[in-house]
C-alpha positions in Angstrom: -8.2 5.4 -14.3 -6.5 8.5 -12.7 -5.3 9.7 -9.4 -7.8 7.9 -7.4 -9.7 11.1 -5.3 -12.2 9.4 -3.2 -13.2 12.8 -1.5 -13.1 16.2 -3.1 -10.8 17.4 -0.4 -9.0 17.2 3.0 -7.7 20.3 4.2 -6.3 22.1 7.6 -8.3 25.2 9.0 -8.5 27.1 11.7 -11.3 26.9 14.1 -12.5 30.7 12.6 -12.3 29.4 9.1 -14.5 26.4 10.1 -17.4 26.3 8.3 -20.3 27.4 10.9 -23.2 25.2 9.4 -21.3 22.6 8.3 -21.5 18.9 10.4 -18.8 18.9 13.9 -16.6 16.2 15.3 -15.5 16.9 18.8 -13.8 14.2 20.5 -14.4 13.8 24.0 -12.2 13.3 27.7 -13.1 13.7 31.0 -9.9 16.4 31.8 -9.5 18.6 28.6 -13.4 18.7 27.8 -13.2 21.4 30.5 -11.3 23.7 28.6 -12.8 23.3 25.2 -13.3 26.9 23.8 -16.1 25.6 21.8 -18.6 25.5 23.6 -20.4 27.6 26.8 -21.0 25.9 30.0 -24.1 24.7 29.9 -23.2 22.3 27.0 -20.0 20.6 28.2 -22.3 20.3 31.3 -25.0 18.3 28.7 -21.8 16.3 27.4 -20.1 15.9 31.0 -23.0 14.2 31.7 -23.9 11.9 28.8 -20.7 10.8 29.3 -20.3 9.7 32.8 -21.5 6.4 31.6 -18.4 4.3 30.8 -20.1 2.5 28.2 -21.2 5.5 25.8 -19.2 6.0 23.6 -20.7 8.7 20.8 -23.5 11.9 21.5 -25.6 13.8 19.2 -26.4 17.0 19.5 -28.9 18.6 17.2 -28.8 22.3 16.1 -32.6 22.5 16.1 -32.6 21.2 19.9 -29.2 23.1 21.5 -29.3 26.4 20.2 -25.8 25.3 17.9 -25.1 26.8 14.7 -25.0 23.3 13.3 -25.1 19.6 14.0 -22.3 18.2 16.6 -21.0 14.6 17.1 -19.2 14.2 20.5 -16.7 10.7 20.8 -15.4 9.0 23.4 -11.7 9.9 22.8 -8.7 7.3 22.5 -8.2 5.8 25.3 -4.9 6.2 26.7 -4.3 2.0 27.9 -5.7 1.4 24.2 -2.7 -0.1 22.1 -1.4 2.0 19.4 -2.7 -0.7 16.4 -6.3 -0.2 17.3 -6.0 3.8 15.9 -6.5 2.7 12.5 -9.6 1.2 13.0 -11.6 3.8 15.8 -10.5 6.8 13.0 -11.9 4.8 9.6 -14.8 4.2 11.9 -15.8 7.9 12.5 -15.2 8.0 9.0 -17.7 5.4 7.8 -19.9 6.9 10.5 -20.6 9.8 9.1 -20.7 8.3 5.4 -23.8 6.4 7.0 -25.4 9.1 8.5 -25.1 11.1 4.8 -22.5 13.7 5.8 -21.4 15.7 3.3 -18.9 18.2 4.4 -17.8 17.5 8.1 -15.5 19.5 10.6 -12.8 17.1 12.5 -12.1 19.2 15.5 -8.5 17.6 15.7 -6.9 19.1 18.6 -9.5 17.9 21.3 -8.2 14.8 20.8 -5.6 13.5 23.0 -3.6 11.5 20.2 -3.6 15.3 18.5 0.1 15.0 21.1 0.8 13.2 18.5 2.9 13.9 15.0 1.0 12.0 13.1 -2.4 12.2 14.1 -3.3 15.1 11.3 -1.4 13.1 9.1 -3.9 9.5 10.2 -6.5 11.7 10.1 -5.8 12.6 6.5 -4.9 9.7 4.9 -7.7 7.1 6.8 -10.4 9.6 5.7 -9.2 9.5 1.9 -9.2 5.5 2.6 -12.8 5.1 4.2 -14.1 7.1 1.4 -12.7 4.8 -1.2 -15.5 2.8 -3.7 -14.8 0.4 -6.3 -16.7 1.0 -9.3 -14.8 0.4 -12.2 -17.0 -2.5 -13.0 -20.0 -2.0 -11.2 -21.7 1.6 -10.6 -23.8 0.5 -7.6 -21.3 0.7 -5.1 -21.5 4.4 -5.7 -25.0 4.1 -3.9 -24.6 5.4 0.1 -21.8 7.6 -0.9 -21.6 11.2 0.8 -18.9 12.4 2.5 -16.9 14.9 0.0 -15.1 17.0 1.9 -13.1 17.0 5.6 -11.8 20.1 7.1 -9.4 19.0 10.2 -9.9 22.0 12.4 -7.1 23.2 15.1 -7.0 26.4 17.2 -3.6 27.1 15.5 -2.3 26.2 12.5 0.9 26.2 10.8 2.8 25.0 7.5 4.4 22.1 9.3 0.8 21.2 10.2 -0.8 21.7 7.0 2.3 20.0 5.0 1.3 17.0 7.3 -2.5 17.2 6.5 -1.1 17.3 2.8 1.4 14.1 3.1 -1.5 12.3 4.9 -4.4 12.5 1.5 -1.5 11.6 -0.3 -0.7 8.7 0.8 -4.5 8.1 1.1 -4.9 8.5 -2.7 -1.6 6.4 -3.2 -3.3 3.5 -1.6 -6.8 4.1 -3.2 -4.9 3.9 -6.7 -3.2 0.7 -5.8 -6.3 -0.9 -4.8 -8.2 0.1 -7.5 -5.6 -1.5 -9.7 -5.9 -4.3 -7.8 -9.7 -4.6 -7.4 -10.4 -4.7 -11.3 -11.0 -7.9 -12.4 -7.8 -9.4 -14.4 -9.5 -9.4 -17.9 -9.8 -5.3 -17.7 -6.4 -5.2 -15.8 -4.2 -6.8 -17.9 -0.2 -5.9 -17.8 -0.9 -3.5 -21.0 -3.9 -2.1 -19.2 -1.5 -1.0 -16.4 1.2 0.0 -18.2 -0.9 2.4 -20.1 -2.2 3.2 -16.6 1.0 4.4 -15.1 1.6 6.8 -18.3 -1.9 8.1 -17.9 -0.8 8.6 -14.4 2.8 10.5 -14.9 0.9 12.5 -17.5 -1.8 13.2 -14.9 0.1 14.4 -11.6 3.5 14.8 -13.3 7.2 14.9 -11.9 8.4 11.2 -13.3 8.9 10.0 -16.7 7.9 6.2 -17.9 9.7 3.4 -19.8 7.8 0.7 -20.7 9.8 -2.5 -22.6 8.1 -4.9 -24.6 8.6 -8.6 -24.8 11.1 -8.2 -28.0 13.3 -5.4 -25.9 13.2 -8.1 -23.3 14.5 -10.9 -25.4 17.4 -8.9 -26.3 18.0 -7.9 -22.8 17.9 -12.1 -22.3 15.1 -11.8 -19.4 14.6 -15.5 -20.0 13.4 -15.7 -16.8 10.6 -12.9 -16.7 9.4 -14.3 -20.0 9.1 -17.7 -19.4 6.1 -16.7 -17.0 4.1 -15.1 -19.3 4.9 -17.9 -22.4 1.7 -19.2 -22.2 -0.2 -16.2 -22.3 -1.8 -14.3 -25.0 -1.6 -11.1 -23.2 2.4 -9.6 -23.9 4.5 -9.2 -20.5 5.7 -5.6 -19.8 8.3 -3.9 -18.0 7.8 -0.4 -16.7 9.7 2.0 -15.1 9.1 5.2 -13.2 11.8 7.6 -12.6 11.2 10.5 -10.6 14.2 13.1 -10.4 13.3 15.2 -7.0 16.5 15.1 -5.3 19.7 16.8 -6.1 21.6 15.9 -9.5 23.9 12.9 -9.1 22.4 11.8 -6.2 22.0 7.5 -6.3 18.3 6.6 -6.5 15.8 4.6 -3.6 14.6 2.0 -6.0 11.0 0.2 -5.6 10.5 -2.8 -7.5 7.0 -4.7 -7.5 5.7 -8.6 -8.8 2.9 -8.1 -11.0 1.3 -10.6 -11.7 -1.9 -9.7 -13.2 -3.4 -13.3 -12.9 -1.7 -16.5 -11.3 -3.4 -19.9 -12.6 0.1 -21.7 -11.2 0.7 -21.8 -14.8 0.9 -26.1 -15.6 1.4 -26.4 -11.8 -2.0 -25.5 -11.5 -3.4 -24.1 -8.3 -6.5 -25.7 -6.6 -9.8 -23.8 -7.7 -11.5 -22.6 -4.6 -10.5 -18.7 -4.2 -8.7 -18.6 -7.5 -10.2 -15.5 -8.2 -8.5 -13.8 -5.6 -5.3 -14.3 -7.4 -5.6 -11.1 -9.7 -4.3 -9.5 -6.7 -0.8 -11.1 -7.4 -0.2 -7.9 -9.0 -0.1 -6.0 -5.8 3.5 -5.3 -5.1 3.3 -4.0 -8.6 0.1 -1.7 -7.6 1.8 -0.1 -4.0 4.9 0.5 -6.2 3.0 2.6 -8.4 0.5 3.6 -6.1 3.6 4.6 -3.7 5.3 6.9 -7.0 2.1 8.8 -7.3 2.3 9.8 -3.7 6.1 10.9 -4.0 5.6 12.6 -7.2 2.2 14.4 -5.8 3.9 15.2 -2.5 6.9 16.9 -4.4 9.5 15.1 -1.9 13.1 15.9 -2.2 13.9 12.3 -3.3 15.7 10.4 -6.4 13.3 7.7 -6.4 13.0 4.8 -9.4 10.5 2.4 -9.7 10.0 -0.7 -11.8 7.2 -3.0 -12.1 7.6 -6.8 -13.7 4.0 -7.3 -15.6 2.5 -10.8 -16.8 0.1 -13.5 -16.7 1.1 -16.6 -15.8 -1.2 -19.3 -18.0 -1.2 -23.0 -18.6 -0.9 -23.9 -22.2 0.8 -25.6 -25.2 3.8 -23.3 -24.8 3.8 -23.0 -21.3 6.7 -23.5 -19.0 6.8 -27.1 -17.6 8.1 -28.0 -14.4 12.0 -29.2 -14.8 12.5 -27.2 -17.8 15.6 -24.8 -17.2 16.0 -21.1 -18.3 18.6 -18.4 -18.1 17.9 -15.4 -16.7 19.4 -11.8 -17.3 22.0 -12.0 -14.3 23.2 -15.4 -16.8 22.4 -17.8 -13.8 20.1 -20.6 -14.9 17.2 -21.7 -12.8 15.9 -25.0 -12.7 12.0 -24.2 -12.6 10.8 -27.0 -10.5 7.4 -25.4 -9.9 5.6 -22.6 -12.3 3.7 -21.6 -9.4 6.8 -20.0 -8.2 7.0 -17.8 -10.4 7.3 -14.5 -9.2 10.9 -15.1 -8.3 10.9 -15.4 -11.7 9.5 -12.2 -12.2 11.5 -10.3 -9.9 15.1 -11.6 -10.7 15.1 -10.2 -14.3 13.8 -6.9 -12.8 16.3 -6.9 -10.0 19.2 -7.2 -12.1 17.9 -4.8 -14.8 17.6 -2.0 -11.9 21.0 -2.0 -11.5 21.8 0.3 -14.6 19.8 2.9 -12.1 23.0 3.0 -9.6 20.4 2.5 -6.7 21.2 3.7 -3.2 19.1 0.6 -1.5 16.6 -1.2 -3.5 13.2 -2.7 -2.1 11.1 -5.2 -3.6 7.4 -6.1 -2.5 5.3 -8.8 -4.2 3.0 -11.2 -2.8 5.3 -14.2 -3.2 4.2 -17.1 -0.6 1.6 -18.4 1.3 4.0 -19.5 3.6 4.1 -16.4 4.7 0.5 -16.1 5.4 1.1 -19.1 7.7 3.6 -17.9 9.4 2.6 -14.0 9.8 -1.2 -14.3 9.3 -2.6 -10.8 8.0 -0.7 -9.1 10.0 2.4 -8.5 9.2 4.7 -8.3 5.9 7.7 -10.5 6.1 11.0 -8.7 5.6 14.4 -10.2 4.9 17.6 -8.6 2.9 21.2 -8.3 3.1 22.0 -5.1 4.6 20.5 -5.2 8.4 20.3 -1.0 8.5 18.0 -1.4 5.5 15.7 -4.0 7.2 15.9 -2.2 10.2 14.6 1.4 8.4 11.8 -0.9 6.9 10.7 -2.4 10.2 10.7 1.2 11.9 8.5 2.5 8.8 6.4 -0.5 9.3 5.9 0.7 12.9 5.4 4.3 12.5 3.1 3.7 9.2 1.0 1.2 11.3 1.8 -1.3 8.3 3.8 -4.1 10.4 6.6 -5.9 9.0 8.4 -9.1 11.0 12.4 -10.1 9.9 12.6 -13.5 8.9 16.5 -15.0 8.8 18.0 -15.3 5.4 21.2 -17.7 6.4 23.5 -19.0 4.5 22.3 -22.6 5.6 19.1 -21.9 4.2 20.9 -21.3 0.4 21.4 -25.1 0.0 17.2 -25.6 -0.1 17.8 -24.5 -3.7 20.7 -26.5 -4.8 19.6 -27.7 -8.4 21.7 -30.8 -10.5 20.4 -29.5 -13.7 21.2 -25.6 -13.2 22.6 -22.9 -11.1 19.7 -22.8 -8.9 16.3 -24.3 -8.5 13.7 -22.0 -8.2 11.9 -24.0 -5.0 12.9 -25.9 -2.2 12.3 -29.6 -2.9 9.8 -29.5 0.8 7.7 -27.6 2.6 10.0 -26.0 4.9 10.9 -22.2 5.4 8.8 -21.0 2.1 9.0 -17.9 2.5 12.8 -17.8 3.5 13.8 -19.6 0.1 11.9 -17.3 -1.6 14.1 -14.8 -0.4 17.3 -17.2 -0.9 16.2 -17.2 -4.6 16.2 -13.5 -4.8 19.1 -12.8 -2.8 20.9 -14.2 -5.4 20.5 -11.7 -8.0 20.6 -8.8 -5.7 24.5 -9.1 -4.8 25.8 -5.9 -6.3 23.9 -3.2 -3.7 21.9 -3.1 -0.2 18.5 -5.0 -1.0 15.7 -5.8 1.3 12.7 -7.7 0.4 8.9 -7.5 1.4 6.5 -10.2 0.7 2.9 -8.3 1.7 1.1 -12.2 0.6 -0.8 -11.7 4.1 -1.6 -8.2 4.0 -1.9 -7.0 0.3 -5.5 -8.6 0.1 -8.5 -9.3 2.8 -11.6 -10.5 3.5 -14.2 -13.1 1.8 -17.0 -12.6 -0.2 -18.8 -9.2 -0.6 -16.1 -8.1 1.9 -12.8 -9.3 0.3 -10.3 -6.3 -1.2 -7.3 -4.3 -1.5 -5.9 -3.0 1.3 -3.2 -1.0 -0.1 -0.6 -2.0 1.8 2.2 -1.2 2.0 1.8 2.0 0.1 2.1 3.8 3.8 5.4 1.5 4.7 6.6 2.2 1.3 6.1 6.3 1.6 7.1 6.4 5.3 10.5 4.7 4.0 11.2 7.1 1.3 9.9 10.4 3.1 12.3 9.1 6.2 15.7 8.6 4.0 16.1 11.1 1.2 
């Protein structure tokens, strides 16, 4: 797997560079339609018209019947009372649009648009095209099939390098995603932790800028990860820990550091979890796959940024050897953890990873990782859950969140909520003995490995995977939050 490209390119032009003969997007508003420079009179009279009905919402005009150089799609613009969350969706569906109607190279007259006002429309426009394009077909070739659009020129009367940086950032972050969902989407006997590990060195190899570490399960011993390596005990395939370091910023400066759960498949381990929608659990790895997916974009993007990032990879399998609930083990930090549940075991994961990080001197570290279901219950799939110990950190997440359109919600991390994890047999259990606040002790649990610098945690359980059936995938997220926070603090 490389740099996933799902279109050959997305670039800015100007209007005189368009291609004449190649497919047009015009979008469409009562006021500024009048002064479109694209078209003579007696057309935005035709489209004036069409459009007077409130309810249309798309034209198409054909070269061979209105005297146009080549084939024009007109769309009802953004509406103005529309709330901002619904832009995602109206842009991927031009996108797939045109995909269905077998466009191959398209012009996205950008500035007719009234959210062109905007900074970041060029930069939506960029990255939701590389997205709608995106195919999985690692393990089966028909979903090539319907295919077209390659290539998407974003055209503007006047263009600049701010502009075109944007346009840049934008297919970035597109391709960023697309490469964490296709590591996500393969199915968890192809994408095993030593099938991503030699992934991410393909990777660095491939766009270049950040160097890889990858420990083994014998430099992990003598690191005493007890905890990461009591998750993958009982399997065969060998735990790996990989780190990205990318060196963009200037010398001495203290690192952002990304850390991401990856769990490549999540049985429970003995605390077995209930078979319908088991599959879906080879996305536990997805806070491992936005890290990496988010390092390809920073690296690509050349940002001026010290930027580490460090993925924990297993399986975690019921067997002979496996973990057992109540057995006790000690984890890098020293602390011991009573493991009261293997199907909590991501915690596990991420506290070996969070305290090896440190040697890194990080400025703020994040973590992502699809920890609870609780906080599907509480959040639903749509928003990440965010809680840390330095408020200016959460509160530069939750404003990437917003301005990425990948929401994330603060949920308390109190002192009163430590005592859920009071253990009689170690330093810490590694679940509360109920039901309550799940997602909040899963940060509790965390929190206590992550004293020694300004941490902030993101469980993505509700957002990092969607759908049922032949709809269910990888959404990405929150490769765009991830980005958004980096580009915004280096």
């Amino acid at each position: 797997m490389a740099f996933y490209k799902a279109l050959e390119k997305v670039e800015l032009k100007k209007y005189s560079e368009a291609g004449s003969e190649d497919f047009g997007v015009v979008f469409y508003s009562k006021g500024s339609f009048k002064s479109n420079k694209l078209f003579d009179n007696e057309i935005k009279k035709k489209v004036s018209n069409f459009f007077e009905d409130e309810k249309k919402t798309s034209l198409m005009l054909s070269k061979e019947f209105s005297q146009l150089n080549s084939d024009f799609l007109f769309v009802k613009d953004f509406a103005k009372d529309k709330p901002d969350h619904k832009i995602e969706g109206w842009i991927t569906g031009l996108f797939n649009n045109l995909d269905s109607m077998g466009v191959e190279s398209v012009n996205i007259y950008a500035d007719t648009s009234i959210l062109y006002q905007q900074s970041n429309f060029l930069f939506n426009l960029a990255k939701y095209a590389e997205k709608s394009a995106y195919r999985y077909t690692d393990t089966n070739p028909n979903t090539k099939k319907g295919k077209k659009l390659n290539s998407v020129s974003l055209c503007v009367e006047k263009t600049s390098a701010a502009a075109a940086r944007t346009v840049e950032l934008g297919l970035n972050v597109g391709r960023g995603a697309n490469t964490a969902r296709n590591l996500g989407n393969r199915p968890a006997n192809h994408a095993t932790p030593t099938y991503i590990a030699n992934q991410v060195t393909a990777l660095a190899k491939e766009i270049g800028g950040f160097k890889v570490e990858i420990l083994e399960e014998k430099d992990m011993e003598k690191l005493g990860m007890g905890s990461l390596l009591s998750v993958s005990r009982g399997s065969v395939e060998p735990a790996k820990l990989v780190t990205m370091q990318y060196n963009g910023g200037k010398k001495g400066d203290k690192p952002i550091v990304l850390v991401g759960k990856g769990v490549t498949f999540d049985t429970g381990g003995i605390s077995l979890k209930p078979s319908p929608k088991m599959d879906e659990m080879k996305w536990d790895m997805s806070g491992a796959g936005s890290v990496i997916g988010t390092m390809c974009a920073v690296a690509e993007s050349k940002l001026p940024v010290n930027l580490v990032c460090a993925v924990g990879l297993t399986e975690n399998m019921p067997a002979g050897n496996a973990t057992k609930p109540g057995d006790v083990v000690t984890s890098m930090s020293g602390q011991t953890i009573e493991v009261l549940n293997t199907d909590a075991e991501g915690r596990l994961v991420l506290c070996d990873v969070l305290t090896y990080i440190e040697k890194f001197d990080p400025k703020v570290v994040i973590d992502t990782a699809t920890l609870t279901g609780a906080v599907v219950v509480a959040l639903g799939s749509v928003a990440a859950g965010v809680m840390g110990n330095d408020q200016k950190l959460v509160d530069k997440i939750l404003e990437a969140g917003h301005a990425s359109g990948e929401k994330a919600w603060q949920l308390p991390l109190w002192d009163e909520y430590q005592s859920y994890l009071d253990s009689n047999f170690a330093d810490i259990a590694n679940i509360a003995p109920g039901r309550a606040a799940g997602t909040i002790e899963g940060g509790c649990f965390i929190s206590r490995f992550t004293e020694n610098y300004k941490w902030a945690h993101i469980d993505i359980a509700g957002v990092a995977d969607i759908g049922d059936g032949p709809k269910k995938g990888s959404t990405g997220k929150p490769v765009g939050l991830l980005f958004e926070f980096v580009n915004s603090n280096k």
